[in-house]
C-alpha positions in Angstrom: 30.8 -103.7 13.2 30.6 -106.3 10.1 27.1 -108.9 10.3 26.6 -111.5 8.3 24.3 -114.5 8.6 25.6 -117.9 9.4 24.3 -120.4 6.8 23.8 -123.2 8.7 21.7 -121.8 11.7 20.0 -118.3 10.2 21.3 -116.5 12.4 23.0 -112.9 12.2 26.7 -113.0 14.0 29.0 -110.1 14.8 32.1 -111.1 12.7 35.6 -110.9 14.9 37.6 -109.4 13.0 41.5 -110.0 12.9 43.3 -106.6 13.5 40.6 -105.0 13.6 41.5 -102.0 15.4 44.1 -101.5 13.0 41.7 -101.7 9.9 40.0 -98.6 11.5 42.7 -96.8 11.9 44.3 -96.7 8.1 40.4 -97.1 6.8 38.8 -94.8 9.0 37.2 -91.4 9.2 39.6 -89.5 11.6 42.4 -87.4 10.4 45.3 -89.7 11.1 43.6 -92.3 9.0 42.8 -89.5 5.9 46.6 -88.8 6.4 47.5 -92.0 6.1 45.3 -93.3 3.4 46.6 -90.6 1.0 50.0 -90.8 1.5 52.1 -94.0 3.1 49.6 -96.6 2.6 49.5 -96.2 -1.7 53.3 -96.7 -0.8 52.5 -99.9 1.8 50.1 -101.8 -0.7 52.2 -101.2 -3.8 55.0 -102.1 -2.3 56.0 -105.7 -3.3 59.3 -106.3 -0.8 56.6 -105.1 2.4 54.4 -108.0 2.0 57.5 -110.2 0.9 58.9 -109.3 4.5 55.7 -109.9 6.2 55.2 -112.9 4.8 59.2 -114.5 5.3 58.3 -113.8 8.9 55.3 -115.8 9.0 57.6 -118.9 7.1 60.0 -118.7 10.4 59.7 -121.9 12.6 59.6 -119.1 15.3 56.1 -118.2 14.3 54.5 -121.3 15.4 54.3 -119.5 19.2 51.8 -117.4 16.9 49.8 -120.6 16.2 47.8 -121.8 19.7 47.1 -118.1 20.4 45.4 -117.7 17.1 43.6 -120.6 17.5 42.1 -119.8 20.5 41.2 -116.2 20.1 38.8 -117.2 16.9 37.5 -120.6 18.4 38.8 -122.7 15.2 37.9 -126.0 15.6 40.8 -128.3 15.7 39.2 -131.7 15.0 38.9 -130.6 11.3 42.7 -130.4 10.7 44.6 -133.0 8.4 47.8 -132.3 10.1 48.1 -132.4 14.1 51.6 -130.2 13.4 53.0 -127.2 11.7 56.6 -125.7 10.8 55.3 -122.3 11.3 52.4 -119.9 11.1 51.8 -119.9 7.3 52.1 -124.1 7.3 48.9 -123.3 9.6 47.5 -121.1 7.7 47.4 -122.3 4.8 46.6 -125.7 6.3 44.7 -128.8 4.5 41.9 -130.0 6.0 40.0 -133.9 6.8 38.1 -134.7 3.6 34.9 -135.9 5.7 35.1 -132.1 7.0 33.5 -130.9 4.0 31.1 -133.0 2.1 30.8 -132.2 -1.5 27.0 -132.1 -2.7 27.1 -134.6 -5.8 23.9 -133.7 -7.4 25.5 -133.4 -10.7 23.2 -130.2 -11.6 24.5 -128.5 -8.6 27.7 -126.4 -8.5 29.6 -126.0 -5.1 31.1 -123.4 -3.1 34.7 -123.0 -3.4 36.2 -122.1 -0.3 35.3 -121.1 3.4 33.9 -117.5 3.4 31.2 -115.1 3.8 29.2 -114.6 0.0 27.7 -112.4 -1.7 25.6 -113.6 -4.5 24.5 -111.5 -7.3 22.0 -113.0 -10.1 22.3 -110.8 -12.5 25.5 -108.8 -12.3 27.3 -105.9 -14.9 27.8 -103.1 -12.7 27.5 -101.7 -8.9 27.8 -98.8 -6.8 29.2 -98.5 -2.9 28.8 -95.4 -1.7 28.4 -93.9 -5.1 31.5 -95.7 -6.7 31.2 -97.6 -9.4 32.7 -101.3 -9.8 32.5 -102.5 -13.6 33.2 -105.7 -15.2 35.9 -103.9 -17.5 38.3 -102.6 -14.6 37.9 -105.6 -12.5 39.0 -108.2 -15.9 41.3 -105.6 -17.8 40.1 -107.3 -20.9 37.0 -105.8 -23.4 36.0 -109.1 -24.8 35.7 -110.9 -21.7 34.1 -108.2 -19.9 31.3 -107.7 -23.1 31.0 -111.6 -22.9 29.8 -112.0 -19.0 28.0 -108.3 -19.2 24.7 -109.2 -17.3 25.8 -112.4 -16.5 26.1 -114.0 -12.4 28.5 -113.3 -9.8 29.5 -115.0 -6.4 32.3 -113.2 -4.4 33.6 -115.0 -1.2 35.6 -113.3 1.6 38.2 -115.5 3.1 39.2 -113.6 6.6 42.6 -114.6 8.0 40.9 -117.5 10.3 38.8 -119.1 7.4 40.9 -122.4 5.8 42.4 -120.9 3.1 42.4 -123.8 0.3 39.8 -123.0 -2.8 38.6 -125.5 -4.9 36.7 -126.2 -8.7 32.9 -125.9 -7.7 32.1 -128.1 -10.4 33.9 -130.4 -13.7 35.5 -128.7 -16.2 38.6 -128.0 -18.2 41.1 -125.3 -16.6 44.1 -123.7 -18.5 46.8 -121.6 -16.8 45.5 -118.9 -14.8 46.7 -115.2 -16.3 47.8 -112.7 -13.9 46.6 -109.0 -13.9 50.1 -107.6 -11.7 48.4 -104.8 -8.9 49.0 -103.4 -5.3 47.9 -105.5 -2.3 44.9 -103.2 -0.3 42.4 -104.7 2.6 39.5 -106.9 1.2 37.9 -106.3 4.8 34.5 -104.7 3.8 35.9 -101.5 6.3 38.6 -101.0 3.5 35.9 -102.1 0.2 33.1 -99.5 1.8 35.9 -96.9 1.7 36.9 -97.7 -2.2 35.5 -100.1 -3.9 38.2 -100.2 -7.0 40.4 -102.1 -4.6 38.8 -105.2 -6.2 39.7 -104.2 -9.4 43.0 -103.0 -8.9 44.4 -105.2 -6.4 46.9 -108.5 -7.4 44.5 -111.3 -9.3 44.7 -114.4 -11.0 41.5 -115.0 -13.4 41.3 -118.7 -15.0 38.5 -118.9 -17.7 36.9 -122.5 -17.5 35.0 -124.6 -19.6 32.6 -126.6 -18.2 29.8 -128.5 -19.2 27.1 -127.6 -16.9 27.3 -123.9 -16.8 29.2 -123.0 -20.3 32.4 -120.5 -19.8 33.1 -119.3 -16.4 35.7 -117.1 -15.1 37.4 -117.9 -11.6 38.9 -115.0 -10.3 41.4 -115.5 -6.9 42.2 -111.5 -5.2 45.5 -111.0 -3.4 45.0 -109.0 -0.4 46.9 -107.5 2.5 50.5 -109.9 3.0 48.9 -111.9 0.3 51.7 -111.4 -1.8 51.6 -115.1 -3.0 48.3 -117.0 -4.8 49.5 -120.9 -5.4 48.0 -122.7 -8.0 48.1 -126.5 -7.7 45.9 -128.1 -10.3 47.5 -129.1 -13.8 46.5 -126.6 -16.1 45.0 -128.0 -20.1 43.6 -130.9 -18.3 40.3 -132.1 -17.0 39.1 -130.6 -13.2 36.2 -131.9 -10.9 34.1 -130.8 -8.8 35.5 -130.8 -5.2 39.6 -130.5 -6.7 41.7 -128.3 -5.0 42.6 -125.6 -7.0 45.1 -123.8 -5.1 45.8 -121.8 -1.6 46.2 -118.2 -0.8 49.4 -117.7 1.9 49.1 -115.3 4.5 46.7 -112.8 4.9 42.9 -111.9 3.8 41.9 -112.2 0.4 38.9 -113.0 -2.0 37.4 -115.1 -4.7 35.0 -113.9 -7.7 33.3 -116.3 -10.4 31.6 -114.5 -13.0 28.8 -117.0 -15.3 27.8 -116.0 -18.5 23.9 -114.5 -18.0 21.3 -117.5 -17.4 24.0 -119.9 -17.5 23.7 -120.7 -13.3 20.6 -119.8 -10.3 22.4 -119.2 -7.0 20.8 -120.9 -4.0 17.8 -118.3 -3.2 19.5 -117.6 0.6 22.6 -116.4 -0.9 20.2 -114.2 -3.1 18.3 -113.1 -0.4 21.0 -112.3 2.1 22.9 -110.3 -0.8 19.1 -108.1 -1.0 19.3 -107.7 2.8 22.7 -106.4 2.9 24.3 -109.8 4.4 27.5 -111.6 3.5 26.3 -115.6 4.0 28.9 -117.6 6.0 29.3 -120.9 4.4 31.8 -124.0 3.7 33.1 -125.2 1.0 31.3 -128.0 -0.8 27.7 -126.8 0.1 25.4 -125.8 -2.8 25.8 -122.5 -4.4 23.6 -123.2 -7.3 21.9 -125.2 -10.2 21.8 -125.3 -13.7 18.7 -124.0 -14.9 
């Protein structure tokens, strides 16, 4: 059972989790699952023609029988949608939505969130354990400099499930070069598979973008490829000037996950995302709210 507290109304929810059921099969306890963790999933995730497959099938105008089902099961609200029609499942999924959906906080101090997701918020961030597994800033960046730079520095990691709009955006101005691409296998993000090992993060497909902005000095944007996220889009114009709000790019089908790392005192996340990190809680939130000012 995954909690995490809705932003808007405090509450703690029970998250619905797509596929769940098969999540605890390859990620659980029981000796099927050990069986198949060790042996046919390396060979699933690493596998780049698997997800390929999975996601030509979602591209198929037959998929959009897929769509109404979907919706229903997870309660998406269809008011929100730019489009009243889509070609298949993964021209709903990776859908654009009304612009008056999600308000962009303008307070020029501020940064915003970049996508819909559930957050965790870390203040000051070089290293943590999961069940005794360590995650460092060196694995997850595959780059010495970068990793000593941000040591100690912030972090903000958003979940994106499969029913979450699946745009991400700049969360504040800036100047964005070409995102670099660190190659890697395509595991669960779900926090069933992250609980189980950790250095999925850091090994799975990613796209890290270092940013200069104004407000908060060098940050790094980091997008995570997950399961039948073979694909991350990038739709900005790289060398030029971003702002706050842009669009930055889509994931296609699948789960997946966002990290942006500050440099240490450079940002101070909004004290609920703090707190709901301390408690154990993922935050549920939209993109444009406040994640934090400059100090």
């Amino acid at each position: 059972m995954i909690q995490y507290i809705e932003r808007k109304t405090g509450r703690v929810c029970i998250e619905k989790v797509f596929g769940e059921k098969t999540l605890g099969l390859l990620y659980g306890d029981g000796l099927f699952s050990k069986i198949f963790y060790y042996t046919l999933l390396p060979f699933l995730a690493h596998s780049a023609l698997v997800s390929r497959f999975y996601g030509y099938l979602q591209k198929l105008p037959s998929s959009r029988s897929k769509i109404e089902p979907f919706i229903q099961a997870y309660g998406i609200d269809q008011s929100e949608f730019a489009a009243a029609e889509f070609r298949s499942f993964n021209d709903f999924f990776t859908r654009k939505l009304k612009a008056e959906c999600r308000p962009i906080d303008q307070d020029p101090r501020r940064a915003v969130l970049p996508a819909d997701g559930r957050y965790l918020a870390y203040h000051v961030f070089d290293r943590f354990f999961v069940k005794g597994q360590e995650f460092s800033l060196e694995s997850f960046l595959q780059d010495p400099v970068l990793s000593r730079r941000f040591a100690n520095g912030s972090m903000l990691i958003a979940r994106l499930c499969p029913v979450d709009y699946h745009r991400f955006h700049f969360p504040c101005d800036g100047v964005a070069p070409s995102a670099k691409l660190i190659n890697g296998p395509l595991y669960s993000v779900n926090p069933i598979a992250i609980q189980k090992r950790v250095a999925i993060l850091s090994e799975n497909k990613r796209m890290v973008t270092e940013i200069d902005t104004k407000a908060f000095g060098t940050m790094l944007y980091v997008e995570i490829g997950a399961t039948s996220v073979g694909t991350i889009r990038q739709t900005y114009q790289a060398g030029t000037p971003v702002h706050k709000g842009q669009e930055k790019g889509y994931f296609e089908f699948g789960g997946s996950c966002i990290v942006l790392l500050f440099e240490k005192g450079r940002i101070a996340f909004d004290p609920d995302l703090v707190l709901n990190t301390k408690k154990g809680y993922e935050t549920l939130c939209h993109f444009g709210e406040s994640m934090g000012i400059c100090p």
